[in-house]
N, C-alpha and C positions, 0 to 999 in steps of 0.2 A: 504494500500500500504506500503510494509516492505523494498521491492528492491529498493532502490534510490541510484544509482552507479557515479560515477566521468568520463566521459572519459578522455582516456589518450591524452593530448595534448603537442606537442613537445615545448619546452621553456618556457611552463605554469608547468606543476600541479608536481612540484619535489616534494619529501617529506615532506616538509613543507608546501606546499599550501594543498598539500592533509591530512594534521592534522591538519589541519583549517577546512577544509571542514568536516573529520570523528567527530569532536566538534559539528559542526554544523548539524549530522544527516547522514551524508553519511554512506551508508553499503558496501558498496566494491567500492575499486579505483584500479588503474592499471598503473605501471610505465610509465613513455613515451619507446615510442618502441625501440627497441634496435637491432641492427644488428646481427643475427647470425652468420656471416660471422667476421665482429669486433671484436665480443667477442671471438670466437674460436683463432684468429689471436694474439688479442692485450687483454688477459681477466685485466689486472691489468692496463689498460691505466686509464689512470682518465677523461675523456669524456667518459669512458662508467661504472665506480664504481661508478663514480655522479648518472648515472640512475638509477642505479641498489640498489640505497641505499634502503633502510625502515625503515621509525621513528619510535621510542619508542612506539609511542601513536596510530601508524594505526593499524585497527583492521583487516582488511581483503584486503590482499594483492596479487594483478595479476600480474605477468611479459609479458611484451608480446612483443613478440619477431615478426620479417621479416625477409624474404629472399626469394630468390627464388630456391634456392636446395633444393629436400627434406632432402636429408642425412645432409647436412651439416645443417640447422635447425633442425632436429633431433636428431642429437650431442649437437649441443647448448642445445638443451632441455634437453637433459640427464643432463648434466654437472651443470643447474643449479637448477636442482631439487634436484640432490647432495648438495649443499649448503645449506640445507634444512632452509630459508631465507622466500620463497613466498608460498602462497596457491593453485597455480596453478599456469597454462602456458597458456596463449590467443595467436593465431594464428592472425596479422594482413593479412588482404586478403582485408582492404579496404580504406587504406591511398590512396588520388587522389593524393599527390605530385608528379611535373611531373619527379623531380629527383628516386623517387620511384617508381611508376607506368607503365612509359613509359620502365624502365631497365626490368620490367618481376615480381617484388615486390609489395608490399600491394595490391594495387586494379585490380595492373596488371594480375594476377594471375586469375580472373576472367574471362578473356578472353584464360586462360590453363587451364580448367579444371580438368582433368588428371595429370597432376602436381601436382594441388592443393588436387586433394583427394591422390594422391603418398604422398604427405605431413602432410594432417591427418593423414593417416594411418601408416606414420613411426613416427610421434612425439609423438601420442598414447602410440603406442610400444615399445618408448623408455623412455617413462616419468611414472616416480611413484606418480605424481599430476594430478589432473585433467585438460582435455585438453581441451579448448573454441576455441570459431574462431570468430574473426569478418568482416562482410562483407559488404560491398553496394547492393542496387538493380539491380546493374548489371553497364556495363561498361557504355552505353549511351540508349540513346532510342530504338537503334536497338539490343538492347543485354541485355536483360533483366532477368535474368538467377537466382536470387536468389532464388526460390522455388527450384528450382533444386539441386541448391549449397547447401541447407539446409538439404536438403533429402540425398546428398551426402555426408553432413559430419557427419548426424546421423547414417548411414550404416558403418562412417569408426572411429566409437565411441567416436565422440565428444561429450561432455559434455552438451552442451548449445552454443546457438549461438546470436550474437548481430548483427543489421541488422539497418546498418543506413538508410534511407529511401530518398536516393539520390541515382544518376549513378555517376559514375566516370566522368563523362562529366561536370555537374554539380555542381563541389565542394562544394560549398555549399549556391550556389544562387540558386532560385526558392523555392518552399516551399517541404516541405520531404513527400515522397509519406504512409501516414500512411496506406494506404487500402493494398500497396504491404507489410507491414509489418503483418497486420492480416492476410494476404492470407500463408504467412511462417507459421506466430505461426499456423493456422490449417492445414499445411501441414507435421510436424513432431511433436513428441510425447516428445520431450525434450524439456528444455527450452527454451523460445527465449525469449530477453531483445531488447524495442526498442531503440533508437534514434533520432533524428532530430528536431529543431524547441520546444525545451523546455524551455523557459524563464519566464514560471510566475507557482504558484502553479495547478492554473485554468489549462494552456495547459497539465500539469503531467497526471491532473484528467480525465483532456477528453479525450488525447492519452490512457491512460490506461484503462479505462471505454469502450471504442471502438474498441481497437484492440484486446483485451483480453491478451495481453500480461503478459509474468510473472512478468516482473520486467523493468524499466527503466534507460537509461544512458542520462546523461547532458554531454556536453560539453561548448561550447559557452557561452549557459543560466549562466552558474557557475561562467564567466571571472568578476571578484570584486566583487562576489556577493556568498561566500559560505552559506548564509541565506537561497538561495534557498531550501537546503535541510531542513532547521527545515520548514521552511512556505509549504513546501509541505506534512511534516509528519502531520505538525498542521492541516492542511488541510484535512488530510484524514483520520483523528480522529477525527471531526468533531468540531474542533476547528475554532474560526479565527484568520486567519496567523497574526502574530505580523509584524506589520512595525518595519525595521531599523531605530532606532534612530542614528540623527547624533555625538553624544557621543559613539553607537558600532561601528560606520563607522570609527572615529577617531580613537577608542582604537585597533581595528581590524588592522588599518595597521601599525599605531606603534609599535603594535607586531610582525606584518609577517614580517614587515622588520627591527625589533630587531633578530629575528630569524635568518632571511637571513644575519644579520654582523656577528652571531655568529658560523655560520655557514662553510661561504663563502669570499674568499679573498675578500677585502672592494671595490676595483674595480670591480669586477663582481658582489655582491649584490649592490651596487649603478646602475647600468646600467640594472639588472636584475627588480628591484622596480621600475623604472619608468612607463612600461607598465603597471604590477601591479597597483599602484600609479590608471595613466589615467581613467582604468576601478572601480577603486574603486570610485572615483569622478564623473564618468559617470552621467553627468546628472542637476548636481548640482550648484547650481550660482558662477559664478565667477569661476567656476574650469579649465576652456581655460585656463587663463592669468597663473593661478598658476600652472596648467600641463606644458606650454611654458617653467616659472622658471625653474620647476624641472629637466627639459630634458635639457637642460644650464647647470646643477648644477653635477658638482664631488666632492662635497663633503658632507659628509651624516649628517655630525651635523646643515649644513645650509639648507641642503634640508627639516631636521624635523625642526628646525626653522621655514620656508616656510608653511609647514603643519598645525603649533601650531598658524600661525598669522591668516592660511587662517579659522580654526576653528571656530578660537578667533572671527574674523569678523559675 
């Protein structure tokens, strides 16, 4: 297994979580999504240069844009393929947000079919990158549509398609339907990458071993835990996966959020590393009381303080 991909999650995986993660084995990650409509309007606003940045150190990089016009995400796609910045272009068609969704956006889209292929077919046409798309199983129970939507976007020259294995209904409660993800990969001739329900190297193995898929995307599994990706390579080299030592755990976040001061005004990476923070310590003794501290805490030299006692103990 060579494809172990990052999903893009919005307020997670900026460019620095995601060169933590490509260290850690990841092979392709993908910006958090970005408005075509924002970008054409406002391209230099700084709520949307943030997204659109890319570290030094990522190797293989996806933009991936929403909206619901085709022309006007199709433009967007021109313009930033001009920037010649990313390795391609992902089509979101399967964010459940209902601020997304419910407007005609990411997962909405599923229920417009016609649209949605009007929208491969001119982002295609207008991009000199390769064009992806990714999707859910369909809006709910009663609309189950992604074999269709796959075969749809292989006709209108998409590249590859990611296929999280939930409805839009669902966000991301119940467990992820992996049989409707095997039922796509053997319904089109390009690739499909799955999703859903990935948190240990075990579940990579046996999602991938079952569905035949080409490649795999984490998201969720990922959150304080970019190890995922080497324990899954180890894994499927037939290695056994190294346990995190609580000396990587330590030095892992005192990096990511050395990164993020150097990065980012000291106010938004303090409040940005909390979350962070929380999922790193997931799990671990005493880490409530010292997550409670940290979420109290604006100021970042007492916060590492906080960190260094809670180690130390």
């Amino acid at each position: 297994m060579t494809d172990i991909r990052l999903a893009p999650m919005c307020g997670i995986t900026d460019h620095i979580y995601r060169t933590l993660c490509f260290e850690q084995g990841c092979s392709q990650a993908y910006t958090e999504m970005i408005s075509a409509m924002g970008y054409l309007c406002a391209p230099t606003q700084r709520a949307t240069t943030e997204l659109m940045k890319r570290g030094k150190e990522e190797k293989r990089l996806i933009l991936q844009l929403f909206g619901k016009d085709p022309d006007t995400v199709a433009e967007a796609a021109k313009r930033m393929c001009e920037l010649g910045i990313y390795d391609g272009i992902d089509l979101n068609m399967g964010c459940p947000a209902r601020k997304v969704a419910c407007s005609g956006e990411g997962a909405g889209l599923m229920l417009k079919p016609e649209t949605a292929r009007e929208m491969m077919e001119k982002t295609v046409a207008a991009s000199t990158l390769p064009v992806s798309v990714k999707i859910r199983t369909g809006w709910d129970g009663e609309h189950i549509n992604a074999v269709m939507f796959a075969r749809m976007a292989e006709e209108a020259g998409i590249c590859e398609i990611t296929v999280h294995g939930r409805t839009r209904a669902q966000q991301y409660s119940g467990k992820a339907d992996w049989e409707k993800i095997a039922e796509v990969k053997r319904s089109v001739s390009i690739p499909v990458i799955g999703n859903g329900d990935i948190f240990t190297a075990e579940d990579a193995e046996k999602h991938f071993r079952e569905s035949g898929v080409d490649g795999i995307m984490i998201g969720r599994g990922a959150l304080g835990n970019p190890w995922i990706f080497r324990e899954i390579r180890q894994r499927s080299e037939g290695q056994i996966p190294q346990p995190v030592t609580v000396r990587e755990r330590k030095e892992m976040i005192l990096r990511h959020y050395g990164m993020m001061l150097e990065d980012k005004p000291e106010k938004i990476a303090i409040r940005e590393m909390r979350k962070h923070i929380g999922w790193y310590l997931h799990g671990m003794r005493g880490a409530s009381k010292v997550r409670d501290e940290i979420n109290r805490c604006s100021d970042w030299e007492k916060t590492i303080a906080l960190l260094e006692d809670f180690f130390e103990e």
